[in-house]
BAKEDO-233526 format. One record per residue (C-alpha): residue number from 1; residue in one letter; x, y, z. Coordinates in steps of 0.05 Angstrom, whole numbers, plus 5000, padded with zeros to 4 digits. Each point is the difference from the previous one (the first is absolute). Layout:
<lumkols>
   marmi   papa   east   north     up
     NUM      A      X       Y      Z
...
</lumkols>
This chain:
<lumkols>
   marmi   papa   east   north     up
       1      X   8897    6391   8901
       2      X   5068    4997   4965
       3      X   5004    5050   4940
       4      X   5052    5000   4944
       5      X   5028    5066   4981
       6      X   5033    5005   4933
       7      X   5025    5052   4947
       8      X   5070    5026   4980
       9      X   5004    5028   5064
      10      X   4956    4988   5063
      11      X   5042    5025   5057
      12      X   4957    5066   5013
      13      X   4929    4962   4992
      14      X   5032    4941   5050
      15      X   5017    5043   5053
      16      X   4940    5044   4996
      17      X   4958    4930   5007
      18      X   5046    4980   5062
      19      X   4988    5075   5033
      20      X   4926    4983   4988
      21      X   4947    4997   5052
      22      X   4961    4954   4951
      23      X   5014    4937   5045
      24      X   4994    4936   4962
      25      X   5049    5006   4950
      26      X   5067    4962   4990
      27      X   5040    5032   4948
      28      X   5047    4949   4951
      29      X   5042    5045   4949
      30      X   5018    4990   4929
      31      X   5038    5055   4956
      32      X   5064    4997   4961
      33      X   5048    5038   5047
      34      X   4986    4958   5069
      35      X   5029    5059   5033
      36      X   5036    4985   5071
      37      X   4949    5042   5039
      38      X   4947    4960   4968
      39      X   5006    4941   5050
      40      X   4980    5050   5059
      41      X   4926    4997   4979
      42      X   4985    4926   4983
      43      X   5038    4948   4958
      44      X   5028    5032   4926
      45      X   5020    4964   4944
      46      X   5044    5028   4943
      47      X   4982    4981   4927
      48      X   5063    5015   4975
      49      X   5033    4967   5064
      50      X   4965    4948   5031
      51      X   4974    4978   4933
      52      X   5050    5012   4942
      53      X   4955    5048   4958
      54      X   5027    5042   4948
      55      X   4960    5067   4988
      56      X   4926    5015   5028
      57      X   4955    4967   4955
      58      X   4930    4960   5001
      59      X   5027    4932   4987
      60      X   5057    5008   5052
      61      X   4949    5021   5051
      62      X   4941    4947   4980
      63      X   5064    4949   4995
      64      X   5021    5025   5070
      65      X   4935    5006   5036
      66      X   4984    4926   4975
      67      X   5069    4980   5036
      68      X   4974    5038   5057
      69      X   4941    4955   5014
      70      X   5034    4938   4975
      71      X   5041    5017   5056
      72      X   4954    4996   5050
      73      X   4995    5079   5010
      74      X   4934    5009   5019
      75      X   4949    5065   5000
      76      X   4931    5010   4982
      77      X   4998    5083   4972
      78      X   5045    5034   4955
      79      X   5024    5077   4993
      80      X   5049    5024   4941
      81      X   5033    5060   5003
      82      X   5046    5035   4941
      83      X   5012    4966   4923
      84      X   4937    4953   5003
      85      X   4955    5049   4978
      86      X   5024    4992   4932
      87      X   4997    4923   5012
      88      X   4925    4991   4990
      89      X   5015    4922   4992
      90      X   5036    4989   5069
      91      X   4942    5039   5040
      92      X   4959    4946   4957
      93      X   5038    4941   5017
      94      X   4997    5026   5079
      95      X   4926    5018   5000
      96      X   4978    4925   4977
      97      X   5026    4975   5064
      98      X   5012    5042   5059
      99      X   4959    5061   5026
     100      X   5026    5059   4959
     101      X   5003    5063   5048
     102      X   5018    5044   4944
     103      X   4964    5027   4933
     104      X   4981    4941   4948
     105      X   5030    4997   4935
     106      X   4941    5031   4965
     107      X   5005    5063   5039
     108      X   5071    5006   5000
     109      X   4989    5004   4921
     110      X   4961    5052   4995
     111      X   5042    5033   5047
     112      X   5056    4990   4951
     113      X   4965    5024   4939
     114      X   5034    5064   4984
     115      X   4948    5021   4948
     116      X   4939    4987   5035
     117      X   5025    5035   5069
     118      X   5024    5059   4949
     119      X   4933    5003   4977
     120      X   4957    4995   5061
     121      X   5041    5050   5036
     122      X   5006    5056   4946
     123      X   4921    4995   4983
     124      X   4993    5017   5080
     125      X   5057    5060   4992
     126      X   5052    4954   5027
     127      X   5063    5027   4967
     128      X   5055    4944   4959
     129      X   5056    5007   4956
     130      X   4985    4993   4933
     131      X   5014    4923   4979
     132      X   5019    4960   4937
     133      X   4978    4930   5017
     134      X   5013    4965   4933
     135      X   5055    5044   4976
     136      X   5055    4954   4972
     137      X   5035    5065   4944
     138      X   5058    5052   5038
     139      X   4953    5048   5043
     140      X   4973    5065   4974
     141      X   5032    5066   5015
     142      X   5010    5021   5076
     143      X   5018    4964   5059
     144      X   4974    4925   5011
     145      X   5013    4932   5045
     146      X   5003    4931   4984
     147      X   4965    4976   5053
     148      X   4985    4923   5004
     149      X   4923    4967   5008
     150      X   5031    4956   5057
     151      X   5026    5069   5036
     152      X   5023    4990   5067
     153      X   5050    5042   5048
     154      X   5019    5041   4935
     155      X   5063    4951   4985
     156      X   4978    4994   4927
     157      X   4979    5065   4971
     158      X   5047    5037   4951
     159      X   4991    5065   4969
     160      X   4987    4989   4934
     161      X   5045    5016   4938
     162      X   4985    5029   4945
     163      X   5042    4955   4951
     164      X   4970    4930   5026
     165      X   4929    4976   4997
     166      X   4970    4987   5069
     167      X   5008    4921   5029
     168      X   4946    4946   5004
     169      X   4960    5011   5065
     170      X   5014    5064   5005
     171      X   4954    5061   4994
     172      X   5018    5072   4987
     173      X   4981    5054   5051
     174      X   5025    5065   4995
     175      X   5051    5026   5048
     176      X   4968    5057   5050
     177      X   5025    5043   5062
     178      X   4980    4994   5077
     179      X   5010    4961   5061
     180      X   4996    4930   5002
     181      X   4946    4982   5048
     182      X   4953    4938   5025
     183      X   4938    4991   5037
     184      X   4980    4944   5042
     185      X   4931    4978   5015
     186      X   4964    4927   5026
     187      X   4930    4982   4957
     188      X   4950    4956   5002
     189      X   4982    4991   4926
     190      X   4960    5060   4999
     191      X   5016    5050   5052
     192      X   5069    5024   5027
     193      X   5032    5030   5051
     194      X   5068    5043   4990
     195      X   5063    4992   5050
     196      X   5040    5039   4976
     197      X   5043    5034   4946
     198      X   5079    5007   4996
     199      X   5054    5025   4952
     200      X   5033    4945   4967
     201      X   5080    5008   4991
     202      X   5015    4978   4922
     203      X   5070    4994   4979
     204      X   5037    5045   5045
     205      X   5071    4989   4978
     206      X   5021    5010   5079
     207      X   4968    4938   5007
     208      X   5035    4969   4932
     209      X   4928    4981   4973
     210      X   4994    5001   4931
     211      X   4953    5064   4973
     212      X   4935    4972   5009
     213      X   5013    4944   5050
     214      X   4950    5004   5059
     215      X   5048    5013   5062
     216      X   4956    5021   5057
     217      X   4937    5041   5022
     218      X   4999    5059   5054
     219      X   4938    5003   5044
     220      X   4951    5041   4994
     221      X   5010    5033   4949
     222      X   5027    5066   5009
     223      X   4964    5060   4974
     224      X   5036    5049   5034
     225      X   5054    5022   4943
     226      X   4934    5010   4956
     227      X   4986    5076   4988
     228      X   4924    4991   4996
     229      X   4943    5014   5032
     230      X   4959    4947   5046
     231      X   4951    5002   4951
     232      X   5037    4971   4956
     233      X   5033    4941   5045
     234      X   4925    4985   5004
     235      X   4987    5005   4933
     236      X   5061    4950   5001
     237      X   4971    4952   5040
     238      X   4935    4990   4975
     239      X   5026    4995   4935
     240      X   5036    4925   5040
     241      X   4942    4987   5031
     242      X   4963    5005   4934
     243      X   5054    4953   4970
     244      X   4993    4952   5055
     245      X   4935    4991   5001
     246      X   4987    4991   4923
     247      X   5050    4948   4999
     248      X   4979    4964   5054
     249      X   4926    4998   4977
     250      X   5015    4980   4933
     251      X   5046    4949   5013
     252      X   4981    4974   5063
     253      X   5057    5001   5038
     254      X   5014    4983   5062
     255      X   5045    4996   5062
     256      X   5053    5051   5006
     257      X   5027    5032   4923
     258      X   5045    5058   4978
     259      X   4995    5038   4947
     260      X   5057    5048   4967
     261      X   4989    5062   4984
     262      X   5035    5060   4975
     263      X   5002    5079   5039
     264      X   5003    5045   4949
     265      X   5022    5078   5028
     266      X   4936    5020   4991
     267      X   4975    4948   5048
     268      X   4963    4957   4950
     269      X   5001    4930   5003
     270      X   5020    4950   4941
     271      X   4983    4931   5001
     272      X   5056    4949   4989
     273      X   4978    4933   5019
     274      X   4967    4950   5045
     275      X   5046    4959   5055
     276      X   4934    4944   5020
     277      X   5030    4971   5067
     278      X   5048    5019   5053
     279      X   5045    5060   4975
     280      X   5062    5016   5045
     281      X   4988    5068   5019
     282      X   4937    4977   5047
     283      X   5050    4972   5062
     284      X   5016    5080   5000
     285      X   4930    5012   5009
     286      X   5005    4962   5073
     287      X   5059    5031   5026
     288      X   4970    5063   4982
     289      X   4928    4992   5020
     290      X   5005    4938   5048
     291      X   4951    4959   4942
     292      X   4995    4930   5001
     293      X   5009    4978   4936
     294      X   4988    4931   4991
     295      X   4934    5005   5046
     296      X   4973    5052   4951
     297      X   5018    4945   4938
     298      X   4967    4949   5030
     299      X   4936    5033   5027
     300      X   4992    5030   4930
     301      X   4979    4927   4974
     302      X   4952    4996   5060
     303      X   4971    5065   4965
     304      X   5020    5047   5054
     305      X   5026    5057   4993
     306      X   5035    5064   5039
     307      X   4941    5054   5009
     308      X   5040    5054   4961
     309      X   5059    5015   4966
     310      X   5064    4994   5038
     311      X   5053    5047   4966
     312      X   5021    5059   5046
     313      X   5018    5043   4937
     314      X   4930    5023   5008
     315      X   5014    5039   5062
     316      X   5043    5058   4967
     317      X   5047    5012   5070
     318      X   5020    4934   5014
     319      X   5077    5014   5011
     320      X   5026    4928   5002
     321      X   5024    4955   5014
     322      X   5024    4973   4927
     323      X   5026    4927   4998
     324      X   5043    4980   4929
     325      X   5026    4936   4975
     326      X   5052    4993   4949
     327      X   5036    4943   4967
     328      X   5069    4997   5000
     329      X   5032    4978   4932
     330      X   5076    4975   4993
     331      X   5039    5046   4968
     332      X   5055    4946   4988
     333      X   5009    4930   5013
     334      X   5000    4985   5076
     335      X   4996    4958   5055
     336      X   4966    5011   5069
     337      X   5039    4990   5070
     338      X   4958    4984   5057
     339      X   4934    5025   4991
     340      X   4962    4971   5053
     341      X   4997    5077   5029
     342      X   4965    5032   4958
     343      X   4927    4977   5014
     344      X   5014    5045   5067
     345      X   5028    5055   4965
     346      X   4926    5014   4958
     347      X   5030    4949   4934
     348      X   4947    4960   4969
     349      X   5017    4945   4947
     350      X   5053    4978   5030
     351      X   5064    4955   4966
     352      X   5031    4950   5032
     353      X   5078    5005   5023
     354      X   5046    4994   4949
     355      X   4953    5001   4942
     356      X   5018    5027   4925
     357      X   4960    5049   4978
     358      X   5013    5025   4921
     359      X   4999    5066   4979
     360      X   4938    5023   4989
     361      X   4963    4950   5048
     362      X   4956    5030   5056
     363      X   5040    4990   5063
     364      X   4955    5009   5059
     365      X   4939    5056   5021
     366      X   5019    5056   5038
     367      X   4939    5041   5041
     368      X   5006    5072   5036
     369      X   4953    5051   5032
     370      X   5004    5069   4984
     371      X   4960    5069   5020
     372      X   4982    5003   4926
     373      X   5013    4971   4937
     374      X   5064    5034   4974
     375      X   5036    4979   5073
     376      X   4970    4932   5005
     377      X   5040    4987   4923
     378      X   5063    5035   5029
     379      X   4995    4938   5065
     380      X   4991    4945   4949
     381      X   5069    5025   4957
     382      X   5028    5003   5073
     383      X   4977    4931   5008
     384      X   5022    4979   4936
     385      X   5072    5029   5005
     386      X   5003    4960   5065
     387      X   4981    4929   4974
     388      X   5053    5018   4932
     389      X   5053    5005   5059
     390      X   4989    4934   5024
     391      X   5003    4964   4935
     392      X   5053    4975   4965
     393      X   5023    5009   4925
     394      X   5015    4921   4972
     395      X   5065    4999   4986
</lumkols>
């Protein structure tokens, strides 16, 4: 069966579907970036390339997608991955005519409705930071984000001021310490099964991400730098678990999700939001624990699921090993040299030779292995210092 994968980016999800044992499956690839390394796992196409789109947005995609079969590009199921979850109308358009492998737009929804998640979650103890949906005056006293209804990777949320009123689409949650985590699970619209959790890396300026831009995860997630007891790490988890299952059962998800979640120091757990399809930590999750992710996406709309819950941060001396992704950002205007070395070298997200990157622009993926958490970051800087050397600043 030939599938179409498409999102903003859908190089982690692709290659996870071609390292598959779920015979059957030919993988075609839509996202905006086309990345080189992309073409290793089934044919790619660039929006912003191959097809002249400016921006990620629902009528470039239905507009591209129609091309796409006007084309003669044929397939007969459909995964997204990142950005079309706050598309409703695109998962719409693709769900009227191909086999949608993914959750339908009325689930993704209420996924997506901050209020009602809030409110399910703290009635069951679930823990959120206090949020001003309809706020539209300058934010009361304290600390406070502007964080945007259509959130996604971070790249839009501001802390707010106190001299301007907060924007259209925007709510106002208030700014709180801890750790910036996610969990991943697979459901099958009312049970679910979790794979694991990781720390996500937000703005880290040694990456030149912006303060909250999502820039990586680190997995498993790391306890060991926590002064607490194992009580408490279990306290921890069934706190996720909790939040997992709630969410799944009352918004029938399915297939593999994320959710984000702040650590606080006291090893409580506050809710951020729902990510309902493929989030990019989860390829971490099979170099780590061997999974096969795709198989377990597919067999969850088949019903089936894993017998018990996968995440090793159960077991309180597992001792590694940790695997981290980060994104490397431009912290000028460059242009690659020959990059057609770096799949070999553990890069991901590849550019071709001699492209322009601007500042600011994600460059490429860079993965390491560490004996914990704290060393695994220290490899991907290493990593990142090496693909900075082999740029070039445009001159």
């Amino acid at each position: 069966m030939n599938l179409l994968m498409f999102g903003f980016c859908t190089r982690g999800f692709t290659e996870c579907a071609a390292l598959s044992y779920n015979a059957g499956y030919s993988v075609l690839a839509l996202d905006y970036f086309g990345d080189m390394d992309q073409g290793r796992w089934g044919k790619s196409y660039s929006l912003s390339r191959d097809f002249k789109v400016s921006g990620f947005n629902a009528e470039g995609l239905i507009e591209t997608l129609c091309k796409m079969e006007e084309n003669g590009v044929n397939y007969e199921a459909v995964v997204y991955t990142s950005g079309i979850e706050n598309q409703p109308e695109v998962i719409r358009h693709v769900a009227n005519r191909k086999r949608l492998l993914g959750n339908p737009a009325p689930v993704v929804e209420a996924a997506r409705d901050f209020k009602r998640v809030h409110h399910l979650l703290q009635k069951a103890g679930v823990s959120c930071p206090r949020t001003l949906y309809h706020w539209r005056s300058p934010p009361p006293p304290g600390e406070w984000l502007c964080k945007p209804l259509d959130s996604g990777g971070g790249s839009k949320i501001i802390r707010a001021s106190h001299d301007e009123p907060v924007p259209a689409n925007y709510m106002l949650q208030e700014f709180c310490q801890g750790r910036p985590a996610s969990v991943a699970f697979v459901a099958n619209g009312t049970d679910a099964r979790i794979l694991g959790l990781s720390e996500q890396l937000c703005g880290l300026e040694q990456f030149g991400a912006k303060p909250f831009l999502y820039r990586g995860n680190i997995a498993p997630l790391d306890f060991s730098s926590e002064s607490s007891s194992g009580a408490a790490r279990e306290q921890t988890l069934q706190k996720v678990r909790k939040m997992v299952s709630i969410i799944t059962k009352e918004c029938g998800l399915v297939g593999v999700n994320g959710i984000d979640f702040l650590l606080t120091d006291e090893l409580d757990v506050l809710f951020l939001e729902v990510n309902p399809r493929y989030s990019s930590s989860m390829e971490l999750y099979r170099k780590v624990y061997g999974l096969d992710i795709f198989r377990l996406h597919v067999e969850s709309f088949e019903g089936r699921l894993p017998e018990r819950h996968l995440l090793r941060e159960e077991n309180p001396r597992y001792s590694g090993p940790y695997w981290g992704k980060a994104i490397v950002y431009a912290p000028w205007d460059l242009v690659t040299k020959d990059t057609r070395t770096w799949f070999t070298k553990g890069i991901r997200d590849i550019p071709y030779p001699n492209e322009e990157i601007p500042a600011g622009a994600p460059i490429c993926t860079v993965f390491a292995e560490g004996e914990s958490g704290s060393r695994c970051l220290d490899a991907l800087e290493e990593k990142q210092d090496w693909v900075l050397r082999h740029v070039s600043p445009v001159v």
